[in-house]
C-alpha positions as CSV (number, residue, x, y, z in Angstrom):
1,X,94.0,54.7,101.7
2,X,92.6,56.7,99.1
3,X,93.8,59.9,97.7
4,X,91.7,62.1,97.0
5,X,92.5,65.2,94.2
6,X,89.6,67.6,95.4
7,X,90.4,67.7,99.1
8,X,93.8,69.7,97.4
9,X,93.3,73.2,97.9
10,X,95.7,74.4,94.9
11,X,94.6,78.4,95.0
12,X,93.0,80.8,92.7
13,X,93.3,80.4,89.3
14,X,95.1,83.2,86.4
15,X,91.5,83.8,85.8
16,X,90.3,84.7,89.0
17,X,93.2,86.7,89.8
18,X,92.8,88.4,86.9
19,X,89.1,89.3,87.6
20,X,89.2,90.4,90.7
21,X,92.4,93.0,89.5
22,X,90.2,93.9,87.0
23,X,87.0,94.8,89.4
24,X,89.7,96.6,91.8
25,X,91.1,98.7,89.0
26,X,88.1,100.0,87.3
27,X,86.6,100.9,91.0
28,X,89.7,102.8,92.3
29,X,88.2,102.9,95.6
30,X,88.6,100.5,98.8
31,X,85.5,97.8,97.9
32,X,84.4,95.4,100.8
33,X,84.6,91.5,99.9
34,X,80.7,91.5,99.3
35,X,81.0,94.1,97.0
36,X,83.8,92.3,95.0
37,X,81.9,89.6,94.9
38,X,78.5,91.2,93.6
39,X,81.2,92.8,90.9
40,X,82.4,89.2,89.6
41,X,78.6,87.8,89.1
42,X,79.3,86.0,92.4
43,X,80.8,83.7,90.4
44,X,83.5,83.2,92.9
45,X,83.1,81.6,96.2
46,X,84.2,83.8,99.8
47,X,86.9,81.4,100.5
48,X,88.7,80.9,96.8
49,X,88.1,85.1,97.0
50,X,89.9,85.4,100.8
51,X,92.7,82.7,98.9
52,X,93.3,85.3,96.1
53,X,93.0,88.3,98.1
54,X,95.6,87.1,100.2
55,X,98.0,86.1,97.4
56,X,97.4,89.5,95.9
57,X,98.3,91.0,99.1
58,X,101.2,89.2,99.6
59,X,102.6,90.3,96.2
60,X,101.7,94.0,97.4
61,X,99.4,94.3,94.6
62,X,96.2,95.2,97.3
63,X,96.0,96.3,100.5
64,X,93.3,94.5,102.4
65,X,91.8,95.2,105.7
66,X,90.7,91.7,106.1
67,X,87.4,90.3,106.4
68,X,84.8,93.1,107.4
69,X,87.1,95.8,106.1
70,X,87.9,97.2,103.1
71,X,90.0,96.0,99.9
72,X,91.8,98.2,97.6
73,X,94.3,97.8,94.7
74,X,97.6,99.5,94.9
75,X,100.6,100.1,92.5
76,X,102.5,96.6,91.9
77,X,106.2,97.5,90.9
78,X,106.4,96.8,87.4
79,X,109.2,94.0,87.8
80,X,106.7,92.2,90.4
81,X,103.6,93.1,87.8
82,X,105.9,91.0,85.0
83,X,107.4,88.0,86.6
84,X,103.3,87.2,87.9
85,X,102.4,87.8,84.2
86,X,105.1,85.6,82.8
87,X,106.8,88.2,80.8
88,X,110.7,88.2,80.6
């Protein structure tokens, strides 16, 4: 049996994390997916964006509405903010 590497799902990268905190931040107001999208060049794909938003979410850096509603950015504590950065 072959294994294959792409059929791995291993998430969003730094990059597109980054990005999409970027997009969220300079908006400051609740932005659907489409919209996000449109923001990054559509350079990233509705699932890999769904994969981030929900890691985001999950590290209570955005509130999302899920798909259909609205996403918006919210205030990360800074000790969460620093151990996603890598800073000590």
């Amino acid at each position: 049996m072959a294994s294959s590497a792409s059929s791995l799902s291993k998430g969003p990268t730094v990059a597109t994390l980054t990005a999409i905190e970027k997009v969220l931040r300079e908006e400051a107001l609740p932005m659907s997916r489409y919209k996000i999208r449109q923001a990054l060049g559509n350079r990233v794909g509705a699932p890999t964006l769904d994969d981030a938003l929900a890691y985001l979410a999950a590290h209570e850096m955005v509130y999302d509405e899920g798909p259909g509603g609205k996403v918006v950015w919210i205030r990360a504590p800074l000790s969460t903010l620093t151990k996603l950065r890598g800073k000590s």
